[in-house]
N, C-alpha and C positions, 0 to 999 in steps of 0.2 A: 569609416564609421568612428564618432567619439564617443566613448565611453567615458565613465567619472570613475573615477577609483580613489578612494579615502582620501577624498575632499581637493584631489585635481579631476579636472578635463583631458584626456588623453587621447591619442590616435588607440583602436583596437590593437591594432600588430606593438603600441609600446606597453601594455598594460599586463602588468605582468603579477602574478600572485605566489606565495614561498609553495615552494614543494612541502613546507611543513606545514602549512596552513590547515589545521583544524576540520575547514569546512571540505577542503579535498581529500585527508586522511580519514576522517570517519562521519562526515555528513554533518559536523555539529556546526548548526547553523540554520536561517528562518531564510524565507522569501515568500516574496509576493508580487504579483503578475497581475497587470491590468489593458482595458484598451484605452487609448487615447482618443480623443477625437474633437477634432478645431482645435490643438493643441491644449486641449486638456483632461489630462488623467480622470476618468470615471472613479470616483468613487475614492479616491487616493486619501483622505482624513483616515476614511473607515479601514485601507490596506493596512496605513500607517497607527494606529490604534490595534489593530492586531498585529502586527509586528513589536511594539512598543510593548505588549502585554507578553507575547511570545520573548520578548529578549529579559525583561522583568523576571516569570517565569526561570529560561536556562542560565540567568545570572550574568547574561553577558552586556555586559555598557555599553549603548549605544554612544558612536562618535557623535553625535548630531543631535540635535533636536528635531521632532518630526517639521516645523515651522521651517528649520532649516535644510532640510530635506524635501522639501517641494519644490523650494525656491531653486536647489539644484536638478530638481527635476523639470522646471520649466526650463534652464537654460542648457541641459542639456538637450532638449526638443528643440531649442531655438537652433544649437549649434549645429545641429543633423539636419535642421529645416524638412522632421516628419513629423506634422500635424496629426496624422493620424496616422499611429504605430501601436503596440504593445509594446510597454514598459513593466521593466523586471528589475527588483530590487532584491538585492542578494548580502545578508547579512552571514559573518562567520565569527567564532570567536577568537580567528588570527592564529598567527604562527604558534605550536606549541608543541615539547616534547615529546617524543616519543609514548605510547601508553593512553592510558583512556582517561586519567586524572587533567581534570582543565587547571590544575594547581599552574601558576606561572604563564599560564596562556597569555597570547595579547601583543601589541594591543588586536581589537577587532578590526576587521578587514569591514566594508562597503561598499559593495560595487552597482553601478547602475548600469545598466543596458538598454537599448532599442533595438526594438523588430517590426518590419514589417507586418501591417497587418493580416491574418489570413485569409483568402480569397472565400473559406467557406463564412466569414465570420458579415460578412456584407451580401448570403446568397441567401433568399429567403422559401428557399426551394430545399434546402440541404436537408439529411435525415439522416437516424444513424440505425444500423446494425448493431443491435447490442445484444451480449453473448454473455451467461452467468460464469464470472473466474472462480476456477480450483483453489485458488487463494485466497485465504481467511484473512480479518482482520481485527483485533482485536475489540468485546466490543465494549469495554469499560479502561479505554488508552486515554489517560489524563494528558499524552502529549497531542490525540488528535483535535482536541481543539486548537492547536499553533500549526504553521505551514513551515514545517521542518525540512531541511535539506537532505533528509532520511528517505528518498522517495524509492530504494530498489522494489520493494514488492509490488509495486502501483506502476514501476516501468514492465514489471516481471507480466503482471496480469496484462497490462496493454501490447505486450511483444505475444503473449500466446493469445490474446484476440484477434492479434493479427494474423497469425497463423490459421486461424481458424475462419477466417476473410469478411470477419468481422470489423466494425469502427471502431467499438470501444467493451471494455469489460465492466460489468456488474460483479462490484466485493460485496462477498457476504460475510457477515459479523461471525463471531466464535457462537454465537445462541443461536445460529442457524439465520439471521432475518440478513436481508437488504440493505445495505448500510451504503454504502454513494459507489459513484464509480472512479475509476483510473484518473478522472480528471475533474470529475465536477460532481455536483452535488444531484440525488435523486427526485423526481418530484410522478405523481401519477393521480389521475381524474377518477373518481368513483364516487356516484351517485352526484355528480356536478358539484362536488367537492374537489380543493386543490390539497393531494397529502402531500405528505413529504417525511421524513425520518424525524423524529427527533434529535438533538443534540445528546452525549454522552450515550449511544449506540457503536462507537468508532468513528463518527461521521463530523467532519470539519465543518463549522458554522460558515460556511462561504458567503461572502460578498454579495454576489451576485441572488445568491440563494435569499437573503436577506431581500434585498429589492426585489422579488420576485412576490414575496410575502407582503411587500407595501404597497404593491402593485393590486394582487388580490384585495386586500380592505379596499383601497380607494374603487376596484371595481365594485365595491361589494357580494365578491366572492366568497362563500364558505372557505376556509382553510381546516387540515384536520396532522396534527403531528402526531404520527402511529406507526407502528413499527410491522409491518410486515414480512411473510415467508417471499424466496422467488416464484414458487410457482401461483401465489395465490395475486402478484403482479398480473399473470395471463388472463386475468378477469377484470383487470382495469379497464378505462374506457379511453384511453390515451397515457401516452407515458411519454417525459421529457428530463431534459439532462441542462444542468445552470452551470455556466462557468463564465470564469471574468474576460477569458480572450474570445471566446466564442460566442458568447450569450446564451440562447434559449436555443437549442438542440430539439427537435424533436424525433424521437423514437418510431421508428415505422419495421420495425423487423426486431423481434423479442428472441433468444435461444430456438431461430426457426421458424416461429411463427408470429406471421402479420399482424402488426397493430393498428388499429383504428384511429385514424387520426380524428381527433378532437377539436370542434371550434372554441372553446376554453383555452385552447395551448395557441392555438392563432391569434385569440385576443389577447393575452398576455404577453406576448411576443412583440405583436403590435404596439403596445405602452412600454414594452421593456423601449423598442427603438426607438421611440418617442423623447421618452428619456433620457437616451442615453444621445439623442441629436443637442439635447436643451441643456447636459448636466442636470 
């Protein structure tokens, strides 16, 4: 496998990043994960715009212009010869001192990677178990609008969903409400309306979640952004899960009890893969 690393193309096994590196000593540091498909990045402007705003934001300078960060991204899909993978961009702010002060840090690290795409991510049958996490999330966190390399509590809650032989975990906000899950963003049908969370609840403006929004107008679907309790989810009329590697999730098993699946989340689905065949 090639990997790019701070503006070479590399073998995987030569690719090497400091034991001091910032992004491996305390997480400080953005990424962004998307699907490919006919060798091209979904959605990649908009990853790269929230990146650019996320690095703005922690002060850290980006090496590249996002223009020039496509173009690395195309040719690293050429060199792997996979048209259709997940691509992950991993932004750090570089080697630095010892201590939490990024004084002197630098320069910043960029790294690119390919993956295979997931076999659930092309299954149109897939569904998930979803289980509400013991784990809180803060719900006025000015850093979750960025996709920060911070992710322990969102691995913590998906390691005790698994335990519990579940797919995925629902985080709940500090105000008690529904705020996304482990991996992607929350969305649920009621009254043939598509809700979804608000932004500035703890819940990260996702990509995916975004075209799922543009997807609704053009159907001329009701949308409704409101913030709800977990249990008052269990009177929805479908519930589904947005993420950039997986797409459109749909929910069939809620903390135990069965969810009704809804022809709303099958049409939506349907335009999302449409979509995402065409760019």
């Amino acid at each position: 496998m090639i990997v790019f690393l701070n503006g070479q193309f590399v073998s995987e096994s030569l690719a090497v990043v400091s034991i001091n590196d910032r992004g491996f000593t305390y997480g400080d540091g953005l990424f962004e994960t998307m699907r490919v498909v006919g060798g091209k990045p979904f959605r990649l402007a908009q990853h790269l715009e929230r990146m650019v705003r996320g690095a703005e934001f922690l002060k850290i300078k980006l090496p590249h212009t996002a223009k020039e960060i496509s173009h690395f991204a195309d040719e690293l899909l050429k060199q792997n010869e996979m048209p259709d993978a997940i691509l992950r961009i991993v932004l750090t702010r570089g080697p630095g001192q010892r201590g939490y002060s990024p004084a002197d840090a630098g320069p910043p690290t960029l790294v690119m990677t390919v993956h295979p795409t997931p076999a659930a991510a092309t299954d149109t049958t897939a569904t998930w178990n979803l289980v509400t996490s013991p784990y809180r999330i803060p719900a006025s966190d000015i850093l979750s609008s960025f996709k920060t390399t911070s992710k322990i509590l969102y691995v913590m809650a998906r390691a005790e969903a698994a335990e519990r032989g579940a797919d995925e975990a629902l985080l709940v906000n500090t105000n008690g409400e529904a705020a996304e899950t482990a991996t992607g963003n929350l969305f649920w049908v009621y009254q043939d309306k598509i809700c979804t969370v608000p932004t500035g609840r703890g819940v990260l403006p996702g990509i995916t979640r975004a075209v799922v929004l543009e997807i609704c107008q053009s159907l001329g679907l009701q949308t409704n952004k409101r913030v709800i309790k977990p249990e008052a989810l269990r009177n929805s009329e479908g519930i589904f899960v947005t993420q950039s590697a997986l797409g459109i999730i749909p929910v069939s098993v809620f903390d135990g009890e069965p969810v009704t699946p809804s022809p709303l989340v099958d049409q939506i689905a349907c335009a999302y893969d449409e979509m995402l065949m065409h760019g």
